[in-house]
C-alpha positions as CSV (number, residue, x, y, z in Angstrom):
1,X,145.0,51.2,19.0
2,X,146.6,47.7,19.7
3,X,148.9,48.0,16.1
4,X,149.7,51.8,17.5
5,X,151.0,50.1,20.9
6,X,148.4,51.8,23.0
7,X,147.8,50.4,26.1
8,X,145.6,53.3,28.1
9,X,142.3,52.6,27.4
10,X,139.7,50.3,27.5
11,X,136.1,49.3,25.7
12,X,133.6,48.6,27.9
13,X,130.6,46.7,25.5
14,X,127.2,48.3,27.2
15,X,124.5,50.2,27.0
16,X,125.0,53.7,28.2
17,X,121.9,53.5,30.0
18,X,122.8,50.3,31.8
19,X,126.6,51.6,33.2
20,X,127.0,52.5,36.6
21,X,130.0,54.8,37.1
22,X,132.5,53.3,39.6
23,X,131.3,50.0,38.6
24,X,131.6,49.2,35.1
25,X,133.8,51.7,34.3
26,X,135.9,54.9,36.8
27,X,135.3,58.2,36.1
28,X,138.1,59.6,33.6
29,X,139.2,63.0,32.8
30,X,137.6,63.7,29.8
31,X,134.5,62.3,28.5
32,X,133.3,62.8,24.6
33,X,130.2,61.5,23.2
34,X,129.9,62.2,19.7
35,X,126.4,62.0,17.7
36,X,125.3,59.4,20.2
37,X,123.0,60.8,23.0
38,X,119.4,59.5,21.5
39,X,117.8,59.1,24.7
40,X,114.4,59.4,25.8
41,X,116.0,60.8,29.1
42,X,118.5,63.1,27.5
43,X,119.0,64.9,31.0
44,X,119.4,61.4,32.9
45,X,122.4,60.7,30.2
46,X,124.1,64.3,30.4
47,X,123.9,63.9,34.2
48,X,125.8,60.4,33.4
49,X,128.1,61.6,31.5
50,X,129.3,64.6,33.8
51,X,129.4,62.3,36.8
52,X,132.1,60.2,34.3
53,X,134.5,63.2,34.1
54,X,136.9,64.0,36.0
55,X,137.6,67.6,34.6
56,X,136.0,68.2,31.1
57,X,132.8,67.0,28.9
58,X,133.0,67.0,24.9
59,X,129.8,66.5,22.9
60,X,129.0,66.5,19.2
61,X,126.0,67.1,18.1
62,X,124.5,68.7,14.5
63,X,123.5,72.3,14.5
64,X,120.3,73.0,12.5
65,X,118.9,71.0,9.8
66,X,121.6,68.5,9.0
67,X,120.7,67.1,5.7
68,X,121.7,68.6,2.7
69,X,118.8,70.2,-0.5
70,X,119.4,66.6,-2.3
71,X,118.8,64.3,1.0
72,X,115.4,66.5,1.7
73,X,114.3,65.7,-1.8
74,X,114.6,62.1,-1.0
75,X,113.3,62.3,2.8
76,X,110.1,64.2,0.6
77,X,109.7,61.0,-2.1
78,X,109.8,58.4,1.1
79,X,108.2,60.3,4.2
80,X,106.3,62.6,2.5
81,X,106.4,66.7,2.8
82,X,105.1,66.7,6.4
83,X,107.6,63.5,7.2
84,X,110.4,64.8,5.8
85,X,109.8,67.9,8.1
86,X,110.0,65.6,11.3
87,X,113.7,65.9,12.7
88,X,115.1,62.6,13.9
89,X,117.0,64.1,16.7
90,X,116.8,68.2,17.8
91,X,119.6,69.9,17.3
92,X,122.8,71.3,20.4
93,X,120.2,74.1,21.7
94,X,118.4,71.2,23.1
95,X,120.7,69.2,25.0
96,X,122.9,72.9,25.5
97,X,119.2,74.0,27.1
98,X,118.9,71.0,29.6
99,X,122.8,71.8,30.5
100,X,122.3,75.4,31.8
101,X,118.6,74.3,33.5
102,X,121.4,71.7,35.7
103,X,123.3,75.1,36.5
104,X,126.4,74.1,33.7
105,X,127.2,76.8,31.3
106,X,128.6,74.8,28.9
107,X,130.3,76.8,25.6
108,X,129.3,75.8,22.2
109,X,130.8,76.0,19.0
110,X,129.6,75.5,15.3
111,X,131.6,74.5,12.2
112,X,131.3,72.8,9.2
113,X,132.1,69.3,9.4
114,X,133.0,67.2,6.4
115,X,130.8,63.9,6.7
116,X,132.0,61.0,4.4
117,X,130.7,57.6,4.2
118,X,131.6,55.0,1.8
119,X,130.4,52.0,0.0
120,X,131.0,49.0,-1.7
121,X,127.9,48.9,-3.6
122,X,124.8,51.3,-4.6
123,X,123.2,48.2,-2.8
124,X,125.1,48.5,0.1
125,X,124.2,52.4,0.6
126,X,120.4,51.4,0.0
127,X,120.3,49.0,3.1
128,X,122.4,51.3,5.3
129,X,120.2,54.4,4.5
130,X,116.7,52.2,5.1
131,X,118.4,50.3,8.5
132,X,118.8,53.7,9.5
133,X,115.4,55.1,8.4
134,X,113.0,53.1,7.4
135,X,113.3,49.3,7.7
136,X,109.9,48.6,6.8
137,X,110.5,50.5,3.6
138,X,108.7,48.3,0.4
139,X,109.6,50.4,-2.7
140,X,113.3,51.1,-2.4
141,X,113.3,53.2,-5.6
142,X,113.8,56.6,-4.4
143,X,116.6,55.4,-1.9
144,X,118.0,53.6,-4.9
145,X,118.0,56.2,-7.3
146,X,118.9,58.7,-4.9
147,X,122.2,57.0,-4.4
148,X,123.1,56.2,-7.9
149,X,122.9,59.8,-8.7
150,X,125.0,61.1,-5.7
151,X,127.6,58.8,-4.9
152,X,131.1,58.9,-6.9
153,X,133.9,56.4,-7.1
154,X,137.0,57.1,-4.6
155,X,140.8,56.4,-5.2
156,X,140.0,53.6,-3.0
157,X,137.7,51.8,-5.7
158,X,134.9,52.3,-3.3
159,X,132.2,54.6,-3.5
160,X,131.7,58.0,-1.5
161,X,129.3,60.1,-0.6
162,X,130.3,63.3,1.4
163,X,128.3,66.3,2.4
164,X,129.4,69.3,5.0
165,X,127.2,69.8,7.7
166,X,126.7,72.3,10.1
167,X,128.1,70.9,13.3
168,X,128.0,71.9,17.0
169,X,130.9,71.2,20.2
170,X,129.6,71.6,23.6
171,X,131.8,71.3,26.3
172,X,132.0,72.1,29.8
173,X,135.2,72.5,32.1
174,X,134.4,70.9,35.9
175,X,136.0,73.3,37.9
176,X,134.3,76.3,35.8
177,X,130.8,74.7,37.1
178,X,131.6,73.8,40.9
179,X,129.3,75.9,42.4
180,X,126.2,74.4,40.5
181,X,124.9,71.0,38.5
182,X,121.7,71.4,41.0
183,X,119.4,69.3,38.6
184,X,122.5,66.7,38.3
């Protein structure tokens, strides 16, 4: 943003639990959190995050079961059947469910969304997949293999992985909700 010659923004470095609107940062017109609302108090955040807009609300969040046929097969060799059947996060009904019980009836959209990472090593996938999922994982094998097999060299010299994913927007307009947010 700084090469670009932006000047109209700023990062604010803090735990989204810890900021207190009005005093570590002003409410701004629109707010988007994308794929990053893993709270115990889901509601407590969504209530943060509409008292930070101004006028709209933008979240991104999957829709349904998010990991591809090959990605299951792996979850199944590490977690086992009944592990791999454990979602990480629930889906948009869940935070889109806590929205309407605060009187907000947000509008939702699904899509396919592309989702590429890359790599600079099989190595390197391995430890970003078990950071994510397993740290305490012993037998990297599966994760190992499973990476090896799926990820392909990109113009860039690097390797990629890339998998669409069925995707979910929910956003809410301020002045459509006026009359409610009783819960917020």
């Amino acid at each position: 943003m700084q090469r670009a010659g932006h000047q109209n923004y700023s990062c604010v470095q803090m735990k989204w639990e810890e900021v207190e609107i009005g005093r570590d940062i002003e409410p701004h017109d629109v707010v988007i959190a994308a794929f990053s609302l893993g709270f115990y108090d889901l509601a407590a955040a969504l209530a943060k995050l509409d008292r930070a807009a101004k006028r709209s609300v933008y979240l991104f969040w999957h829709a349904g079961e998010w990991r591809g046929p090959e990605e299951m097969d792996l979850y199944r060799e590490v977690f086992g059947e009944e592990g791999a059947m454990q979602r990480g996060y629930p889906d948009y009904i869940f935070p889109e469910n806590i929205l309407h019980d605060a009187g907000i009836c947000a509008n939702v959209r699904i899509y396919p969304a592309l989702w590429e990472s890359s790599y600079g090593s099989v190595d390197d996938a391995v430890q970003d997949w078990v950071t994510m999922h397993h740290p305490d994982l012993v037998d990297r094998t599966p994760v190992v293999e499973f990476f090896s097999r799926v990820l392909r060299k990109g113009a860039s010299g690097r390797l990629e992985y890339s998998a669409v994913r069925p995707t979910a927007v929910i956003w809410w307009n301020k002045e459509e909700n006026l009359e409610s947010h009783p819960a917020f």
